[in-house]
C-alpha positions in Angstrom: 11.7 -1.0 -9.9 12.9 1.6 -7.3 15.7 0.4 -5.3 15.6 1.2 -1.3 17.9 -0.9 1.1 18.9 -4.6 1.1 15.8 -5.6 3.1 13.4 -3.7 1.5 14.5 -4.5 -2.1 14.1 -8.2 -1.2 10.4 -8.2 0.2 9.7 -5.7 -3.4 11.1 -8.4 -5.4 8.5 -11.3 -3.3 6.6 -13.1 -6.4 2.7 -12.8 -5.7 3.6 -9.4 -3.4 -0.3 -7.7 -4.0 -1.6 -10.3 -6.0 -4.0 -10.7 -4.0 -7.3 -8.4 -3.5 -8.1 -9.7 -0.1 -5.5 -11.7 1.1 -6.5 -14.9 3.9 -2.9 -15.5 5.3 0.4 -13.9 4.6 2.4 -14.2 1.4 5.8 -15.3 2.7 6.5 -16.7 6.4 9.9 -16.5 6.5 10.1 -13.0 4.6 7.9 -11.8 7.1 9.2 -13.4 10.5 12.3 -11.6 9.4 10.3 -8.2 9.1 9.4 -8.6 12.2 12.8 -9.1 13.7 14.2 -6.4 12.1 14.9 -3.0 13.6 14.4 0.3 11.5 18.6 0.3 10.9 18.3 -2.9 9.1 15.2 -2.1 6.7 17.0 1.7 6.0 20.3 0.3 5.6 21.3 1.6 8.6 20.3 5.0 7.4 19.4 7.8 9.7 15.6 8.2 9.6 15.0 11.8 9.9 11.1 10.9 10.8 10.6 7.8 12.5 6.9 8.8 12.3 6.7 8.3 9.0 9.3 5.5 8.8 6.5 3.7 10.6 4.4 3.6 7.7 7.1 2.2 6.1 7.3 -1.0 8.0 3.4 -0.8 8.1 3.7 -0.7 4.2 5.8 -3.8 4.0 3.4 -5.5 6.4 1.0 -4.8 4.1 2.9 -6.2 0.8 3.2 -9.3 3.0 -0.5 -9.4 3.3 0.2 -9.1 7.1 -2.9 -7.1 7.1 -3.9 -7.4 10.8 -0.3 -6.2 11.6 -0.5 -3.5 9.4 -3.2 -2.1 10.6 -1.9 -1.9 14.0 0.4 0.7 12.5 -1.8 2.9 10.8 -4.4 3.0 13.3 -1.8 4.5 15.5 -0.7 6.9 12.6 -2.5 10.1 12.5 -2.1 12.1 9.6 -3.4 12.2 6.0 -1.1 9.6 5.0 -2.2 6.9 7.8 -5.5 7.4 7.0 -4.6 6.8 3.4 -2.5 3.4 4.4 -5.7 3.1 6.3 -8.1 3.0 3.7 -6.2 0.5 1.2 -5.8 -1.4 4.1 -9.6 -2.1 5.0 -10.0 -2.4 0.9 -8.0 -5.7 1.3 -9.8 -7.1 4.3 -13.1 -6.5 2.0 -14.4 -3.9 4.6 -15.2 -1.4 1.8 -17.4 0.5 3.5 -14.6 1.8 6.5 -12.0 1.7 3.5 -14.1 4.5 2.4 -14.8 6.2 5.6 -10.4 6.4 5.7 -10.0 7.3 2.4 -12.6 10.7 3.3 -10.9 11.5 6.0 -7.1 11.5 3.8 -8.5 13.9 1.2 -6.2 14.5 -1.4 -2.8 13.4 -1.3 0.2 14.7 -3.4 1.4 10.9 -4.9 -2.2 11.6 -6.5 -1.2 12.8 -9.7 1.4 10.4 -9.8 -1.1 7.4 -9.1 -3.6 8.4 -11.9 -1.5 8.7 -14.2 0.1 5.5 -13.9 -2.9 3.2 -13.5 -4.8 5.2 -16.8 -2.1 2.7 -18.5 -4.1 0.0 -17.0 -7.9 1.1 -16.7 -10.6 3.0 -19.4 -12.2 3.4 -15.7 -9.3 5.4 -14.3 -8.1 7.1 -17.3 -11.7 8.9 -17.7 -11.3 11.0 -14.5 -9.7 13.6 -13.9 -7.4 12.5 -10.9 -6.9 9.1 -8.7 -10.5 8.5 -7.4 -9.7 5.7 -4.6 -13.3 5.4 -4.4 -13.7 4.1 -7.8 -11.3 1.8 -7.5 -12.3 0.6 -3.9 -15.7 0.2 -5.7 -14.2 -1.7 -8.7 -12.3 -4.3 -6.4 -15.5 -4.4 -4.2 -17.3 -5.8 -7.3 -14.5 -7.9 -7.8 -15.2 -9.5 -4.4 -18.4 -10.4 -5.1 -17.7 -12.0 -8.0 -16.9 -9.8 -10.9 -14.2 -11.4 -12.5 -13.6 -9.3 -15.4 -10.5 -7.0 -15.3 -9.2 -8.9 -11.7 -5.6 -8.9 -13.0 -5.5 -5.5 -14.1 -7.3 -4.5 -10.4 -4.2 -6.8 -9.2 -1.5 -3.8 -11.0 -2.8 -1.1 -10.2 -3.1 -2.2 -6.2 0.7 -2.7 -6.8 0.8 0.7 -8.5 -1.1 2.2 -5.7 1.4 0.3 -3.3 4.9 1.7 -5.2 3.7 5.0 -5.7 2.5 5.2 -1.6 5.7 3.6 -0.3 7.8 5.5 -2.7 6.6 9.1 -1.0 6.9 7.8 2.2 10.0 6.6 2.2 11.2 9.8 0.8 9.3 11.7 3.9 11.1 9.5 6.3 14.4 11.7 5.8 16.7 9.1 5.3 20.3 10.0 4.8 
């Protein structure tokens, strides 16, 4: 694992963090009452954040890996750009609104991580490792039929959400200038 700050490398380290396809409540109360609390100095390490902007989709990210979905989304609704929309899209994948996951995930196109992201979940999935780059609709489709009941391959949907997660937060942090 990656290391980022104190704070950050403490909610990455969370047992269950993205476990969960569609989370009902969040994964650790006190983790996340403390993410709340904290200021942007204390997540970077008291860092200077070269663009807050995109720091935001940091702190929306570890709302996110909290399962703090309706928090999250408060974020990247407010964060225009490729990469919200992105956020966005994984975001309605775990409330099990696949449909407006979708919708998000059009409007983000292709992102950089991509190649990164493919590449890292064909480890996991035949699916994945058959096309030719991340398809985040196959995968929004594949945990979709997890919802309703496909149980087959759940765990492996389960790693590569946390792959999705690393790789996502791992380019924005690097976009948030931090030095």
């Amino acid at each position: 694992m990656k290391t980022y700050s104190d704070f950050v490398d403490r909610i990455l380290r969370e047992d269950g963090l993205l476990q969960k396809l569609v989370p009902t409540e969040a994964l650790n109360v006190d983790l996340l009452l403390k993410l709340r609390a904290a200021d942007d100095a204390t997540i970077s390490d008291g860092k200077v954040i070269g663009k807050p902007k995109m720091f935001a989709l940091v702190r929306g990210g570890l709302l996110y890996a909290l399962d703090a979905i309706d928090e999250a989304h408060r974020i990247f609704q407010d964060s225009p750009g490729d990469l919200g929309s992105y956020w966005h899209g994984i975001m309605h994948r775990r409330e099990g609104d696949f449909d407006n996951a979708r919708y998000w995930f059009r409007r983000s196109g292709v992102l950089p991580f991509f190649d990164a992201l493919k590449s890292a979940a064909s480890n996991v999935s035949a699916d994945i490792a058959r096309q030719s780059n991340w398809d985040p609709y196959l995968f929004t489709g594949l945990c979709e039929q997890a919802r309703f009941g496909e149980t087959e391959g759940l765990k492996d949907l389960a790693t590569i959400q946390r792959m999705e997660f690393e790789v996502l937060f791992d380019y924005c942090w690097r976009l948030s200038e931090l030095s």
